[in-house]
PDB file with one MODEL, atoms N, CA, C and O in Angstrom:
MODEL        1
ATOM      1  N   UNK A   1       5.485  24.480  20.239  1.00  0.00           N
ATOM      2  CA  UNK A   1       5.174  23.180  19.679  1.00  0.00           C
ATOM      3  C   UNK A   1       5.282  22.125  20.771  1.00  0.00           C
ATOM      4  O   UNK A   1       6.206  22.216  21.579  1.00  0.00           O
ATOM      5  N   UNK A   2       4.377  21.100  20.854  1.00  0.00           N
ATOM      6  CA  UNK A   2       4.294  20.319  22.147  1.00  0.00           C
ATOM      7  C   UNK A   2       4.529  19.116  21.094  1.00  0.00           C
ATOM      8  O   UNK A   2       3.861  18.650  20.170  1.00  0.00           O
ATOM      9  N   UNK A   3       5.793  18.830  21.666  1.00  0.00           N
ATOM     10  CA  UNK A   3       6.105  17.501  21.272  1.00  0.00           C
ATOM     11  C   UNK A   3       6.105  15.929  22.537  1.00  0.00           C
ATOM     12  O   UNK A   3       6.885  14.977  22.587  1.00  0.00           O
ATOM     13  N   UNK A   4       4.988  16.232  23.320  1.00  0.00           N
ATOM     14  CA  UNK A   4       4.597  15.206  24.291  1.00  0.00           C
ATOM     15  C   UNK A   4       4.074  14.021  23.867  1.00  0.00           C
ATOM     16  O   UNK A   4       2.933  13.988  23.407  1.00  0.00           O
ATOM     17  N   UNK A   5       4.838  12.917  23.969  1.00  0.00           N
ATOM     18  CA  UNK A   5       3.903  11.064  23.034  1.00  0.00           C
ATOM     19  C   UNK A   5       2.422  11.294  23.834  1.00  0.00           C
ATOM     20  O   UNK A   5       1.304  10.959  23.442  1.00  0.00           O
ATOM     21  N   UNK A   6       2.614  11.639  24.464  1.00  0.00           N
ATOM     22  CA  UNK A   6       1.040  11.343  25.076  1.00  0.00           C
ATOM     23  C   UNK A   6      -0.432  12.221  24.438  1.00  0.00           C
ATOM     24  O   UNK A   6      -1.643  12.004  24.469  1.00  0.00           O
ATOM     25  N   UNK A   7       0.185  12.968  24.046  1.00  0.00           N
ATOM     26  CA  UNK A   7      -0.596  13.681  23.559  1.00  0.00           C
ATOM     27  C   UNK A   7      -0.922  13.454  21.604  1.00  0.00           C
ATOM     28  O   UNK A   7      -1.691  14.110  20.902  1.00  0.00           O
ATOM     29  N   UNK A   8      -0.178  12.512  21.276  1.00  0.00           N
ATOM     30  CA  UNK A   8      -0.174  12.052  19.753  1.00  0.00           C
ATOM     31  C   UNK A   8      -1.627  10.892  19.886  1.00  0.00           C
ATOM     32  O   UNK A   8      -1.994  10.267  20.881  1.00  0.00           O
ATOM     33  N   UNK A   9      -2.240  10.913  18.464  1.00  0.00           N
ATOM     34  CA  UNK A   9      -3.390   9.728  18.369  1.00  0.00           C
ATOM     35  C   UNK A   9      -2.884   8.458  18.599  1.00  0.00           C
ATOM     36  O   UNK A   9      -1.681   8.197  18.584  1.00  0.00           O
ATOM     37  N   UNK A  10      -3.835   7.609  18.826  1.00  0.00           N
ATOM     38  CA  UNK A  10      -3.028   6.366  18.870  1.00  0.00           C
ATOM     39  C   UNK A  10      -3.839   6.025  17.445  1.00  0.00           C
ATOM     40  O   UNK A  10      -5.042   6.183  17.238  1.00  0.00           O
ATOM     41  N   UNK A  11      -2.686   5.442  16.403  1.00  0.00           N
ATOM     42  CA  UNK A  11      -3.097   5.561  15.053  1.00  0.00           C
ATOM     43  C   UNK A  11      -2.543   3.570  15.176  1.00  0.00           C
ATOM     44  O   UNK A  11      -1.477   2.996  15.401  1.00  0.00           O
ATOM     45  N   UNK A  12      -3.633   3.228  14.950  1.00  0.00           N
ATOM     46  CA  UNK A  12      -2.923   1.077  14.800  1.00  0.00           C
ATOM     47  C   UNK A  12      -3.271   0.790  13.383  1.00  0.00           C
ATOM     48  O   UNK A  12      -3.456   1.636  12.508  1.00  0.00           O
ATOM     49  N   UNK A  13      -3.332  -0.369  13.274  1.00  0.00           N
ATOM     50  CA  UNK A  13      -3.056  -0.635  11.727  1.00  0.00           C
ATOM     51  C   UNK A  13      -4.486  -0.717  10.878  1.00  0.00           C
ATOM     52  O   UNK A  13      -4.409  -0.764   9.650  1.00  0.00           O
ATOM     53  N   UNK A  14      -5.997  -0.738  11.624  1.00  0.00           N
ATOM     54  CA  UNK A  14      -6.908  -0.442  11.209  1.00  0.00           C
ATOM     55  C   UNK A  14      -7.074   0.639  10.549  1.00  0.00           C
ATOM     56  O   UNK A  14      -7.647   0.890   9.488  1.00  0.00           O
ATOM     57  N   UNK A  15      -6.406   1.366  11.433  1.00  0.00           N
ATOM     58  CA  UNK A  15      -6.688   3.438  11.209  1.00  0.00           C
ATOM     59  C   UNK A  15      -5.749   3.092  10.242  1.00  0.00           C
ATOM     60  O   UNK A  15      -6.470   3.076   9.245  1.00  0.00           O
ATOM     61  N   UNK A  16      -4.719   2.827   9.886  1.00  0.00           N
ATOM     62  CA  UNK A  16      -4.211   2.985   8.252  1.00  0.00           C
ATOM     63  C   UNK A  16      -4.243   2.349   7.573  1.00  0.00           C
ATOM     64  O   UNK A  16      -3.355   2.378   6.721  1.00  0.00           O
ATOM     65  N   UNK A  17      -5.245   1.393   7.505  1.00  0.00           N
ATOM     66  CA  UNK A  17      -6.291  -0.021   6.046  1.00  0.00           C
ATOM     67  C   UNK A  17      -7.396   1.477   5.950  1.00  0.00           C
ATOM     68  O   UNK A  17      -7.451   2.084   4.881  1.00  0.00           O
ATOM     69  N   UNK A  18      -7.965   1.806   6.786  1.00  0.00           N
ATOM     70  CA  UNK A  18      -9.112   2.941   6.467  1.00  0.00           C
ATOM     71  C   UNK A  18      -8.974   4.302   5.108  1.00  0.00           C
ATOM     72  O   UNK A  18      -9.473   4.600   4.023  1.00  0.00           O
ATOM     73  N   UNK A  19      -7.790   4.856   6.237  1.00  0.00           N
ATOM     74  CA  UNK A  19      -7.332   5.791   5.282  1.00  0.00           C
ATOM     75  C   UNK A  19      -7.074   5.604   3.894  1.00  0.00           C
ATOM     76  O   UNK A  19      -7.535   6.306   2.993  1.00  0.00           O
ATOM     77  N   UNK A  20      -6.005   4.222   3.710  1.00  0.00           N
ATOM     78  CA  UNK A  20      -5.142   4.209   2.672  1.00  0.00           C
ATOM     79  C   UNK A  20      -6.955   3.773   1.804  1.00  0.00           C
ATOM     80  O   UNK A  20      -7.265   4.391   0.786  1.00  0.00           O
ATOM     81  N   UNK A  21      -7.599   3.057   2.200  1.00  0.00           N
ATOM     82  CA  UNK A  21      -8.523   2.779   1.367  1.00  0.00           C
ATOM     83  C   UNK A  21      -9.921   4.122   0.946  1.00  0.00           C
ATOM     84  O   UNK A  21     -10.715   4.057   0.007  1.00  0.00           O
ATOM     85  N   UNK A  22      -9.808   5.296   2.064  1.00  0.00           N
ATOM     86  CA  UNK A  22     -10.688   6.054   1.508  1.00  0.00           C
ATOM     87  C   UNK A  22      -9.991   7.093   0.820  1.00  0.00           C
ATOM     88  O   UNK A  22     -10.751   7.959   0.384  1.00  0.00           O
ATOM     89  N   UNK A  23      -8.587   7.303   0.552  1.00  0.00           N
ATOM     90  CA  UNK A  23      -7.584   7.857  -0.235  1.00  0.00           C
ATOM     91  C   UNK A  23      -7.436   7.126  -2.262  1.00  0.00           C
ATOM     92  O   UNK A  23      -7.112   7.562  -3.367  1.00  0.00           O
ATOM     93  N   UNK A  24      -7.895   5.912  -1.678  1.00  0.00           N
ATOM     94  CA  UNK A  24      -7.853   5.090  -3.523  1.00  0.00           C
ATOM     95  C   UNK A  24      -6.181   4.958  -3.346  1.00  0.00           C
ATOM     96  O   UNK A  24      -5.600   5.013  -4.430  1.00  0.00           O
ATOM     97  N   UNK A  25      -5.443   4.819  -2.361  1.00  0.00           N
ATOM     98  CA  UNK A  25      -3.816   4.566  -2.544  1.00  0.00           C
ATOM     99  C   UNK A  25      -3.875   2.968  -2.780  1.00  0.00           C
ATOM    100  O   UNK A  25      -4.831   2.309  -2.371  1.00  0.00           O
ATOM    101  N   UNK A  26      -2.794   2.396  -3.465  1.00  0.00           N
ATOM    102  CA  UNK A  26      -2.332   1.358  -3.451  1.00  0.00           C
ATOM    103  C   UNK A  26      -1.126   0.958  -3.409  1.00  0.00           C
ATOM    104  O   UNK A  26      -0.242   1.385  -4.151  1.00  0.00           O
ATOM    105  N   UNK A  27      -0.954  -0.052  -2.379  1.00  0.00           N
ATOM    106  CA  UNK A  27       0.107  -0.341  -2.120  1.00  0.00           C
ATOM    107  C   UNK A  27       1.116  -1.351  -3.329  1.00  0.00           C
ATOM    108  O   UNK A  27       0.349  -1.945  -4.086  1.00  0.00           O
ATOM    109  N   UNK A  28       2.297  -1.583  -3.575  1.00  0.00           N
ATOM    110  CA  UNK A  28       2.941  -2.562  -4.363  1.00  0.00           C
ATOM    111  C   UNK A  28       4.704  -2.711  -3.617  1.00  0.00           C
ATOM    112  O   UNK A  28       5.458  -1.777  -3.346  1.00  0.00           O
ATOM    113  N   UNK A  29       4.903  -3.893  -3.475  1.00  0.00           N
ATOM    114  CA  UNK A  29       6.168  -3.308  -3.509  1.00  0.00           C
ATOM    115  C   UNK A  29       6.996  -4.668  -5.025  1.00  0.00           C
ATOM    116  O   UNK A  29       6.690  -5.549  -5.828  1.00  0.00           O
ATOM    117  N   UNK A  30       7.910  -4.027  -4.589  1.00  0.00           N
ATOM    118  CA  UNK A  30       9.440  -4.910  -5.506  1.00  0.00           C
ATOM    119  C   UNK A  30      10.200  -5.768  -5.742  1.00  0.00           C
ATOM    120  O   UNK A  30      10.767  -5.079  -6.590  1.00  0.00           O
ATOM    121  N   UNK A  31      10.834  -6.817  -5.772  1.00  0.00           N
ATOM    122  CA  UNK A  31      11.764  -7.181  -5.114  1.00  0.00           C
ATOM    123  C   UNK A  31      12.930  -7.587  -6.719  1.00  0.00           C
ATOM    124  O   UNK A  31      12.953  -8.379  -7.661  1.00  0.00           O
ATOM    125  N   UNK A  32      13.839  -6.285  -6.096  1.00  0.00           N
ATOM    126  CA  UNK A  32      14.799  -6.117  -7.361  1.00  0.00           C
ATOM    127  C   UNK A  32      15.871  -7.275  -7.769  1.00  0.00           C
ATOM    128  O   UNK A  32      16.403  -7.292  -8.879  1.00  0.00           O
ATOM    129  N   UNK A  33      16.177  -8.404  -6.586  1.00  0.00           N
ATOM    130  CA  UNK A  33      16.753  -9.301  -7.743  1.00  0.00           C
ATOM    131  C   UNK A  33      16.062 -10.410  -8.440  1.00  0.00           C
ATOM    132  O   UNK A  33      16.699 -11.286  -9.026  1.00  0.00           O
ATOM    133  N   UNK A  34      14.141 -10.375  -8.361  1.00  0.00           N
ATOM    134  CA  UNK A  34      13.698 -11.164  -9.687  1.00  0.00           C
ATOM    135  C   UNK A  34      12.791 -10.602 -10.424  1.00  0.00           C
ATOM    136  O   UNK A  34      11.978 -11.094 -11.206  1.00  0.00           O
ATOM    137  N   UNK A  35      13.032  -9.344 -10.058  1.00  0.00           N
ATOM    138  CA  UNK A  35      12.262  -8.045 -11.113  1.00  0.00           C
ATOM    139  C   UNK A  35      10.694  -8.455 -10.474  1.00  0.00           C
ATOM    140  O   UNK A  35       9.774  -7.929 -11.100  1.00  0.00           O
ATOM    141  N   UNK A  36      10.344  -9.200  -9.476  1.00  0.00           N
ATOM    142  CA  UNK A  36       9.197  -9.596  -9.358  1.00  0.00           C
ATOM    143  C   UNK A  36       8.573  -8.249  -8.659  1.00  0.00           C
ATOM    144  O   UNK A  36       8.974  -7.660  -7.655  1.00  0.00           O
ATOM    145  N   UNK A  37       6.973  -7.822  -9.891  1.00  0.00           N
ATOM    146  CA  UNK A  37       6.549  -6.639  -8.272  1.00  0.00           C
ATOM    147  C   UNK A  37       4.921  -7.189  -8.286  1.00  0.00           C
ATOM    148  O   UNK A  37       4.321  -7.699  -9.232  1.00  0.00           O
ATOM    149  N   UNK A  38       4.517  -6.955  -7.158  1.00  0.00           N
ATOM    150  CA  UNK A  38       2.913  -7.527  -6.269  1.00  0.00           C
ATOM    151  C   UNK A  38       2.535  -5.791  -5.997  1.00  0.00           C
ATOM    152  O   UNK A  38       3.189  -4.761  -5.832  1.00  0.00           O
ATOM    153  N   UNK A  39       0.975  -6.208  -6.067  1.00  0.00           N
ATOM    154  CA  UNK A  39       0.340  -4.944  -5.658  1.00  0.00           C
ATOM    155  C   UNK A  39      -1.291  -5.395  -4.953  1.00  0.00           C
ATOM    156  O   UNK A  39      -2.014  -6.270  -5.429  1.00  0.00           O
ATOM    157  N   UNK A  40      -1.609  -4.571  -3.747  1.00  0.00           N
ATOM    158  CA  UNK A  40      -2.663  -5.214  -3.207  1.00  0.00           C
ATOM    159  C   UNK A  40      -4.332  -5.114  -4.291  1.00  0.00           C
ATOM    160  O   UNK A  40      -4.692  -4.157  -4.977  1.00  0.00           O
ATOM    161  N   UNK A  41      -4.680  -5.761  -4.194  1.00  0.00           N
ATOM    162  CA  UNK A  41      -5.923  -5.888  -5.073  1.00  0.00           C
ATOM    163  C   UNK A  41      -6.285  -4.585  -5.492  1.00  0.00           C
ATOM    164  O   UNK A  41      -6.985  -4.960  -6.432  1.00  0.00           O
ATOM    165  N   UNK A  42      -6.349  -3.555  -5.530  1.00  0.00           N
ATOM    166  CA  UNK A  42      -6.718  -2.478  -5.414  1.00  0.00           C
ATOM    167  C   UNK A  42      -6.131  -2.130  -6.646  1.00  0.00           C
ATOM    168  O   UNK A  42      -6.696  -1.779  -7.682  1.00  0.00           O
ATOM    169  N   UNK A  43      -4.556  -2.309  -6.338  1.00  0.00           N
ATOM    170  CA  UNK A  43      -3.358  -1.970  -7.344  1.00  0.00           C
ATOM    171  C   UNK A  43      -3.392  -2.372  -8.925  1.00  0.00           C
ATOM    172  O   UNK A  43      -3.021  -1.745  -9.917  1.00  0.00           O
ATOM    173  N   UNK A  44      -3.968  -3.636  -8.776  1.00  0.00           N
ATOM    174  CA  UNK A  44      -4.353  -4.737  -9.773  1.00  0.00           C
ATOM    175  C   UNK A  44      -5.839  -3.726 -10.870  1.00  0.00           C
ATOM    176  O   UNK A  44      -5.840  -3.337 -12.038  1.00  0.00           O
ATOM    177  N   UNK A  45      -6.850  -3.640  -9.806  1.00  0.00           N
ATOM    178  CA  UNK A  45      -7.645  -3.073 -10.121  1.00  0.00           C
ATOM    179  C   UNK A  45      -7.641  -1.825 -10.718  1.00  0.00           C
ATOM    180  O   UNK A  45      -8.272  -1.577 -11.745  1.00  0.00           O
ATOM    181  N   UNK A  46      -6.824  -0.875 -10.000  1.00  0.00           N
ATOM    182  CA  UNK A  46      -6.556   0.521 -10.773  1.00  0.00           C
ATOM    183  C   UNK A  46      -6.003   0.534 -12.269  1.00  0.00           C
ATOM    184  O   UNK A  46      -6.450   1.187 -13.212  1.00  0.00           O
ATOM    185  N   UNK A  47      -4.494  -0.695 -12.253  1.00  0.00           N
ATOM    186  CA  UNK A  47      -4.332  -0.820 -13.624  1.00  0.00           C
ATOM    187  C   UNK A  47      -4.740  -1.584 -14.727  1.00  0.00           C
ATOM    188  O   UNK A  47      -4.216  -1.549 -15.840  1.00  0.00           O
ATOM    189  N   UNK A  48      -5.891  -2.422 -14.311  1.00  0.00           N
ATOM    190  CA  UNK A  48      -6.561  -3.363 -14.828  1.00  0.00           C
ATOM    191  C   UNK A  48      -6.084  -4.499 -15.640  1.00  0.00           C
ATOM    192  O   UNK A  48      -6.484  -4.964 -16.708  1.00  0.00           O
ATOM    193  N   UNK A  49      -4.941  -4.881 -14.697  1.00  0.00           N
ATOM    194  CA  UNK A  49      -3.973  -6.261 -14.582  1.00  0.00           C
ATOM    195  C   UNK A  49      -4.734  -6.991 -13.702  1.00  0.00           C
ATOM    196  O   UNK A  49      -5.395  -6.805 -12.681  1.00  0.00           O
ATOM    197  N   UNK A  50      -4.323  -8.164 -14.670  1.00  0.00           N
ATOM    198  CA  UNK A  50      -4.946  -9.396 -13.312  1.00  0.00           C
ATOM    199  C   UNK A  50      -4.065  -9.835 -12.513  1.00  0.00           C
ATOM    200  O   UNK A  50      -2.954 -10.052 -12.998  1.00  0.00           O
ATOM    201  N   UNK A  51      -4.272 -10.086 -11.130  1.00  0.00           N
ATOM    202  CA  UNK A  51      -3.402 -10.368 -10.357  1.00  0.00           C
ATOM    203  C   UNK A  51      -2.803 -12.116 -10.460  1.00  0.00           C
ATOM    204  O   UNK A  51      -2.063 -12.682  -9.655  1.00  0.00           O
ATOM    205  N   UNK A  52      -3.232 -12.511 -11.350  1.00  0.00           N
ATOM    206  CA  UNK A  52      -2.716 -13.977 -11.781  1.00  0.00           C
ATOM    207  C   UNK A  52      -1.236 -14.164 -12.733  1.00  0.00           C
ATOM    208  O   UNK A  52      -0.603 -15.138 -13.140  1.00  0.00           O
ATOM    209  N   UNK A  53      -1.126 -13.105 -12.804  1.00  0.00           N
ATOM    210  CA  UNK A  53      -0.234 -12.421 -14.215  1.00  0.00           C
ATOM    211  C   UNK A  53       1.446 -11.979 -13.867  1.00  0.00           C
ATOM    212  O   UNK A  53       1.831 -11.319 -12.902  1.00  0.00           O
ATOM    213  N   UNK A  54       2.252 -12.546 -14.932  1.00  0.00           N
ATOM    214  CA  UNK A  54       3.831 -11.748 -13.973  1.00  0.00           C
ATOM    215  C   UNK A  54       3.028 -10.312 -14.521  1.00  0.00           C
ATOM    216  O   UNK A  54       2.250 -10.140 -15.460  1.00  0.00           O
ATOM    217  N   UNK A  55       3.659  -9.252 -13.359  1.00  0.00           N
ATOM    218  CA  UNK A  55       4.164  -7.853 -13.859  1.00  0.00           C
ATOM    219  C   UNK A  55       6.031  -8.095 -13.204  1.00  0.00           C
ATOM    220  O   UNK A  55       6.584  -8.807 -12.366  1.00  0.00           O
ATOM    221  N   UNK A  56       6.447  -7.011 -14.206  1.00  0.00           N
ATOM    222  CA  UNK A  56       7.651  -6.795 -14.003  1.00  0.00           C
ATOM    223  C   UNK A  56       7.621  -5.225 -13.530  1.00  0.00           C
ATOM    224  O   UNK A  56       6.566  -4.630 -13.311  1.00  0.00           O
ATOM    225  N   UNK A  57       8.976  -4.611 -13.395  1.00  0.00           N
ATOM    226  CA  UNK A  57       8.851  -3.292 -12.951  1.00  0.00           C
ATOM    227  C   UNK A  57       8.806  -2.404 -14.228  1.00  0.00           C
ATOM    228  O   UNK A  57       8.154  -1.360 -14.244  1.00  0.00           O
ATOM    229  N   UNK A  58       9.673  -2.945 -15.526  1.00  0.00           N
ATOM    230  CA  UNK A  58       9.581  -2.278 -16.628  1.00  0.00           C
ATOM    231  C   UNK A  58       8.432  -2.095 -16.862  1.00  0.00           C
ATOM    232  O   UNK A  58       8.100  -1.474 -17.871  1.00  0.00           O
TER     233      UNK A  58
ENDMDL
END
């Protein structure tokens, strides 16, 4: 097993907007002391919440 950095892709933050978007992933995160959670448009879209809207985590 060749564990040489030089030899790894150079993967930047384009190469993972690409992926995550030809995968259908969506991102969301949390923030547990105002129960507040955000999700990138995508996220919104999959669950067919509007992003104008509280969601909570419940």
């Amino acid at each position: 097993m060749n564990t040489n950095v030089a030899n790894q892709p150079d993967w930047g933050p384009e190469h993972l907007r690409r992926a995550i978007q030809a995968a259908g992933v969506s991102l969301w995160s949390w923030h547990v002391d105002t129960d507040v959670f955000l999700m990138d448009p995508h996220g919104y879209r999959l669950w067919d919440i509007g992003a104008d809207g509280v969601v909570t985590f419940e």
